[in-house]
N, C-alpha and C positions, 0 to 999 in steps of 0.2 A: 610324803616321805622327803625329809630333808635331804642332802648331800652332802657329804663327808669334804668339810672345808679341805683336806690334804688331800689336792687332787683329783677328785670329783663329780663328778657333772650327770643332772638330773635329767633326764628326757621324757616330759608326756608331753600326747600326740591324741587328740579327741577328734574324732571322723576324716584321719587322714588316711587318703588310698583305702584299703579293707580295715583299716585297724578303726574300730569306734572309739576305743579305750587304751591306751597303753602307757607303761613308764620303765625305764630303762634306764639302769647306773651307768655311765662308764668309769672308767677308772686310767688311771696311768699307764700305760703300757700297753700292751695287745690287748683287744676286746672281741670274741670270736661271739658274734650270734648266731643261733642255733634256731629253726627253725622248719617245719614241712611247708612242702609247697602250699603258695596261695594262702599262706598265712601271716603276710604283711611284711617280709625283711627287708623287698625293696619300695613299699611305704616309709616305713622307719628312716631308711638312708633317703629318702627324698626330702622327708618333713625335718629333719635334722640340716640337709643340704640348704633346702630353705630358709635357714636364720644365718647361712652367711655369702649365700649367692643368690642371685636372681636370675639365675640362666635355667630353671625349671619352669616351665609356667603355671600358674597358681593352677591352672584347671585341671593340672595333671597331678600337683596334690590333693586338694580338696574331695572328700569319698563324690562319688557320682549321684549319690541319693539324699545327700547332704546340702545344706543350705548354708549353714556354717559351720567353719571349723576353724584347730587351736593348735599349735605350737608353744610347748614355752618350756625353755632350758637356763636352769639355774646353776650358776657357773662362776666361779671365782667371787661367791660370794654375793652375785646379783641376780637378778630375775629377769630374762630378754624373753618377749611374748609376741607370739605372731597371730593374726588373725585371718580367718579367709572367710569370703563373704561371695553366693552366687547370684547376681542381680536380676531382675525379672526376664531379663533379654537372655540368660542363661551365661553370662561372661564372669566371670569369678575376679573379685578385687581382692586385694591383700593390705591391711597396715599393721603397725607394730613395729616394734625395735628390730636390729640386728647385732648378732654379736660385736663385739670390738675389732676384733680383727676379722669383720667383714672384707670379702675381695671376691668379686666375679669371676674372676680369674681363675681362683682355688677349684672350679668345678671343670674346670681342663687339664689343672693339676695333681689335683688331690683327691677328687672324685673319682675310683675307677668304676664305674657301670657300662652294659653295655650298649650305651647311648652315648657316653662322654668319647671326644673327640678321639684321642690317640686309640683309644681301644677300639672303637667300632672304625677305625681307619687301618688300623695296622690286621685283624682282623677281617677285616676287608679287600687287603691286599692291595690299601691305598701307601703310595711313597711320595706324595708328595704334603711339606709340612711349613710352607711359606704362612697361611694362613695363621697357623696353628702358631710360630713363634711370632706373629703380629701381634695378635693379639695377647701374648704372652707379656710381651717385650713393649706394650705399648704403641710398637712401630706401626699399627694399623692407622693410630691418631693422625699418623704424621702422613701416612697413604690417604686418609679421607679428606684431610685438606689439602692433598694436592689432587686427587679424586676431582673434590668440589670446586679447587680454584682452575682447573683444567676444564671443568663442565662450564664455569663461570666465560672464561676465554671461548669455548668453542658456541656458548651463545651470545658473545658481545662479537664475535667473527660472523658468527648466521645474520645477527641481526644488520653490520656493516654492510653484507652482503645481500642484503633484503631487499624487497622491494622501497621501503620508505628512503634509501642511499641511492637506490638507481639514480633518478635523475639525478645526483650530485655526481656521479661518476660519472654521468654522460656532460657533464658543466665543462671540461675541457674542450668538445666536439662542439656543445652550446657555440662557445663564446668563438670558436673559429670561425662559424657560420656565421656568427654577427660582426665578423671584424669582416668575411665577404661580402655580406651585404653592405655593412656604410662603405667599402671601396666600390660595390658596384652603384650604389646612391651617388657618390662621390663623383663617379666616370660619368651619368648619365648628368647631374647639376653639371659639370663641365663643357658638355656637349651643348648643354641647352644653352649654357653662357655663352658657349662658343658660336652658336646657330647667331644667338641674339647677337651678339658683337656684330658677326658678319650681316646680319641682317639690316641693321644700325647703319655699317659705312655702307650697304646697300640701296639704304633711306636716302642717306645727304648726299652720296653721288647722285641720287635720279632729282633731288632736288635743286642739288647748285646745277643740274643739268635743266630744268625749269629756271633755275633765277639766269642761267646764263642762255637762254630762248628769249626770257623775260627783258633783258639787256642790249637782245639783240631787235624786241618789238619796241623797245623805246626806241634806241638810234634808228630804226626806220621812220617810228611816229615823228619823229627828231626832223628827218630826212621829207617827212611828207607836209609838215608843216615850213620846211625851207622852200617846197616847190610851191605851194602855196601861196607863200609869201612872194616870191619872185612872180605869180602870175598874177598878184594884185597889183602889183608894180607898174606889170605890162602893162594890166588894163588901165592904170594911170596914167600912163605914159602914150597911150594909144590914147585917151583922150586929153591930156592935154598934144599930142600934135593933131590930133581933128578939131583941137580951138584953133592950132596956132594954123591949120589949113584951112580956116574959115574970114583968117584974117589977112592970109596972104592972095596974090594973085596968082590968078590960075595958069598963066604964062611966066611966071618968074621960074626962078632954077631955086627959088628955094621952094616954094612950092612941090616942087618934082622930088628933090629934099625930103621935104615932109611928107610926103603921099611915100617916099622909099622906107622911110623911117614908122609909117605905121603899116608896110605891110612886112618889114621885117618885124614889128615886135606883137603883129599876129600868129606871123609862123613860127615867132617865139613862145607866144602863148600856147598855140595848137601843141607844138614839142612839150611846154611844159604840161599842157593839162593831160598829153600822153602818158608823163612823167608820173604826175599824178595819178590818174587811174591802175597803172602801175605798180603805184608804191602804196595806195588802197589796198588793190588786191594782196600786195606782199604782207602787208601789217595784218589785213583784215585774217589772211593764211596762218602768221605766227599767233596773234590773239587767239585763235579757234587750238592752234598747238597749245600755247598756252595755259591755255583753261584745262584743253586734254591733259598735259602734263600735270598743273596742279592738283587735278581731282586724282589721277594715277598715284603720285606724290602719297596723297594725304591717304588714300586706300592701302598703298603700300607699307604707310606708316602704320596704320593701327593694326592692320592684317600679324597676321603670325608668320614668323619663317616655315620653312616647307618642312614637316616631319615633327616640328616640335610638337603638335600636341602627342602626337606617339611617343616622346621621350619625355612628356608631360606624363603621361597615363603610368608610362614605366616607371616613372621618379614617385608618384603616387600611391603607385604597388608597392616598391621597394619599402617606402616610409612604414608604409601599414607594417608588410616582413618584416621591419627591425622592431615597431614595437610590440611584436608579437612575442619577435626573439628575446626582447629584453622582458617580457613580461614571464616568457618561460624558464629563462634565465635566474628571477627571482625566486620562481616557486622553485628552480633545484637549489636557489641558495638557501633560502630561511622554510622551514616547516611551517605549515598553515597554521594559523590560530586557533582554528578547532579542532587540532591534529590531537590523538590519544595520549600520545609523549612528546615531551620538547617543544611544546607550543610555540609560536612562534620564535623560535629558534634560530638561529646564524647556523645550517648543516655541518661547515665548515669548523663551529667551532664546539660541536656535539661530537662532531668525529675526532677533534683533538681529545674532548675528553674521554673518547670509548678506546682508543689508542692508549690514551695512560692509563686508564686498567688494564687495558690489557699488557701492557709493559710493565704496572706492578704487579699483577698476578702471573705473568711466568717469572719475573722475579721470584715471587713466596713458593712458586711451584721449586723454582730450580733449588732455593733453601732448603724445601723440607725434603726436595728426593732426594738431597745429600745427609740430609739428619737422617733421613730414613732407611739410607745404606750403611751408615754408619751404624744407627742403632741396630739395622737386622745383623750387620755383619758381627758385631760385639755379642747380638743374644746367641748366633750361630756357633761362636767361636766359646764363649761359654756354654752352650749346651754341651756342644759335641767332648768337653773339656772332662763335663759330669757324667757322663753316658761313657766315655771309657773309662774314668775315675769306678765307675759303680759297676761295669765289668771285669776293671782289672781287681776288686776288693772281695767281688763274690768269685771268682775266678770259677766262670761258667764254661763248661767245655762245650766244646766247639762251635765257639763264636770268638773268631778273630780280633775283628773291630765291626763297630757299629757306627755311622755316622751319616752328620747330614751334609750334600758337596754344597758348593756356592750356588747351586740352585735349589736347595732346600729341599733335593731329593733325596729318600734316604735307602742308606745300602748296607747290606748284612754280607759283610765277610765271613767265611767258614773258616776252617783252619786251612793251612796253604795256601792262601791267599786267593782263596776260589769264591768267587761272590754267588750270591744265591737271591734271586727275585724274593721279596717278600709273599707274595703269593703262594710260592711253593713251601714256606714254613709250616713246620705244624703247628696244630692247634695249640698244643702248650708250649712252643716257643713265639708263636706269636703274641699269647700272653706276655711270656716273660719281657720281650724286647718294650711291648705296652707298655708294664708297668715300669719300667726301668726307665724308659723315654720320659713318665710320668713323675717318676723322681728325680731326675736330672732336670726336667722344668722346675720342678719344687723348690730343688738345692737354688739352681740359679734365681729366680724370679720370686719366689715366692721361700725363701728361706727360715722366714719365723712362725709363717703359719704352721699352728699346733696338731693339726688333724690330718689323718690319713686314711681312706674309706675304700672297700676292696667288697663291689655287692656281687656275692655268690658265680666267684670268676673259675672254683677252684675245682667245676664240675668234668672240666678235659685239661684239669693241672698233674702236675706231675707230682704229688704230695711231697715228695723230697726237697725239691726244688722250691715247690711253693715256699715250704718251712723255712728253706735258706732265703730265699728272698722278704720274707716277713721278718723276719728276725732280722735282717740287714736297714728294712724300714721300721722298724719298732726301737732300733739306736740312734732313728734319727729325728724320728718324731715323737713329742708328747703322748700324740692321743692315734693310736691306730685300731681302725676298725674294722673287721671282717665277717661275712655273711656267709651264712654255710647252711648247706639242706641239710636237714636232719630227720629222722625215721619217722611216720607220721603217728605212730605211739607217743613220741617224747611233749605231746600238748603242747602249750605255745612257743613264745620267743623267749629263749634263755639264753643268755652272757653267760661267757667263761672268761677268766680275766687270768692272762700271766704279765708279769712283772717286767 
């Protein structure tokens, strides 16, 4: 069956939902399907929803016993065909074209089933609809990259804060511990210079205290070899006067003379060789100091001062500590080489760079949550614009105003300005506010799509009411489509079509 180029559109559907077989005109204007329960109407509006949304999942078109099945709607002249296919694992795939004026979107707007958002929400006696114009409006894009670039931040923040940063965060504490150690290195090398200095004028005071003992056994040796010398003198002199008394007479006065003259330079000698023994003993006394001092001396010299090796062992220790500390110091600055990320790495200069992401991404964050209030505030402010526009044009009584506040809550005025919880509406006025909420997303967001789909809502509707509000969407849209039970006499699905 062809379709009537003036307006149009063909629809068969081979094992979608219950339906094995079907095709279906619509036409311009209202299109009311007529149908008994459990006889595919809302198959029909799914497999049709199918060729310009993808917010149904294939599996919930495709019949359950079925392995594949077909969509394909002929439409302004061309042929769009969809496919569905169940794979062995039991997941159902789909390809094929989609209409032209395909949009995701249309199945929040222009879908009413009782699955589609605003209806199973308002219905529900849900009031809140931030969601609901995100995604309408787009504004959800602008919510998931800052979502994602806020997730990006808060793990470029855990990871700063990780173990693998610790030790660069303890690198300030590091490096003070190492500036105490080389000062306490410093104090102990000081000390030890210090011991050593004093040790040192301790050396050559005990020395020049040997060279000046040493100074003092010479001028004795000096002194023992003058008495020496004057008592070989004597004994010279004692024998030349025992010549000259051998040649004088023993009654002369020189004689008596001479005999006076060697026994004075006897008791001269006895005096000195006293002198002598004397000044033996004294030299023989300082030489033995002597010697005692030099060997003192030279033991004192190579000896250590008192305590230094202690301030040796400590200076020793200390060295080790620093290059312990420097070696710990290292591993907080650069990342090991066989480290998972950042191999060896400068920390200091990984963390500059995990800072400037994080500094351009709350940037992009702070951009788009301002695109993002911007654009909900504008979808808010148009919606709310079309939702009393399409209150005040059906002029429904008593419903005041209808609208959503700056938090996307939404609130149903009565007449007298008496607000009324959503919940407490009845059943067919929470319809009506549905589909009205439904068409003021249309108008705004989605203005040129041609379709408007209404599956089998009109069971707790008010028939009057219904009729004013279809006829109010059938001026506004091309293609409006409605699902209605029908007597189970009447056999399949049949369209009725008004103008």
């Amino acid at each position: 069956m062809q379709p009537d180029t003036q307006g149009r559109a063909l629809l068969e559907l081979e094992n979608i939902g219950c339906l094995k077989h079907a095709e279906v005109i619509f036409k311009r204007g209202l299109n009311i399907v007529k149908a008994p329960n459990a006889s595919g109407k809302t198959s029909l509006v799914r497999g049709l929803t199918s060729m310009f949304s993808d917010m149904i999942p294939p599996a919930h078109v495709l019949a359950l016993d079925n392995v594949n099945g077909r969509v394909r709607l002929q439409y302004g002249g061309h042929t769009y065909e969809k496919y569905f296919r169940r794979t062995p694992f039991g997941s159902v795939t789909v390809t094929g074209s989609m209409l032209p004026f395909a949009d995701h979107r249309a199945f929040d707007a222009c879908v009413a089933l009782s699955e589609t958002g605003v209806v199973h929400k308002v219905t529900g006696g849900g009031a809140a609809f931030r969601d609901y114009l995100e995604a309408l409006s787009y504004g959800k894009r602008y919510n998931v990259i800052v979502s994602v670039a806020q997730e990006l931040v808060n793990e470029l923040n855990r990871e700063l804060a990780g173990p693998i940063f610790a030790k660069f965060e303890a690198l300030p504490l590091l490096l003070t511990e190492l500036t105490s150690l080389h000062m306490e290195r410093d104090r102990v090398r000081e000390k030890i210079e210090e011991s050593q200095t004093v040790r040192e004028v301790e050396v050559q005071d005990f020395f020049k205290k040997v060279e000046d003992k040493a100074s003092q056994l010479s001028r004795e040796e000096m002194t023992l070899s003058g008495l020496e010398k004057d008592l070989a003198r004597e004994r010279e002199r004692e024998q030349q006067l025992l010549s000259f008394l051998e040649l004088a007479d023993d009654s002369a006065k020189v004689a008596v003379h001479i005999r006076e003259g060697i026994a004075e330079s006897k008791e001269r000698q006895s005096s000195i060789r006293k002198e002598i023994l004397k000044q033996k003993a004294l030299s023989k006394g300082l030489k033995s100091e002597v010697q005692t001092l030099r060997r003192q001396a030279e033991k004192r010299r190579i000896e250590k001062a008192s305590g230094r090796e202690e301030l040796e062992k400590d200076l020793d220790s200390l060295s080790k500590a620093v290059i312990l500390k420097e070696e710990e110091i290292q591993r907080a600055e650069r990342f090991p080489s066989d480290a998972t990320k950042y191999p060896d790495r400068l920390v200091i200069e990984v963390r500059r760079e995990l800072m400037r992401k994080i500094e351009y991404l709350n940037q992009v964050i702070e951009y788009f949550q301002e695109k993002y209030m911007r654009r909900m505030t504008s979808a808010r402010l148009r919606f709310n614009r079309n939702v009393t526009k399409a209150f005040e044009q059906l002029r429904l009584k008593g419903f005041e105003k209808v609208f959503l506040d700056q938090e996307f809550a939404l609130h149903i005025v009565r007449e007298n300005s008496i607000e009324q919880p959503v919940e407490t509406l009845s059943a067919s006025e929470k319809l009506t506010v549905s589909l009205i909420l439904m068409l003021a997303a249309k108008d705004a967001f989605l203005p040129d799509f041609p379709l408007f789909i209404v599956d089998e809502l009109t069971l707790s509707y008010d028939p009057e009411r219904f009729r004013q509000i279809v006829s109010y969407i059938t001026k506004r849209v091309p293609y409006v489509i409605v699902t209605s039970l029908a007597s189970s006499g009447t056999g399949g699905i049949q369209v009725m079509y008004e103008a």
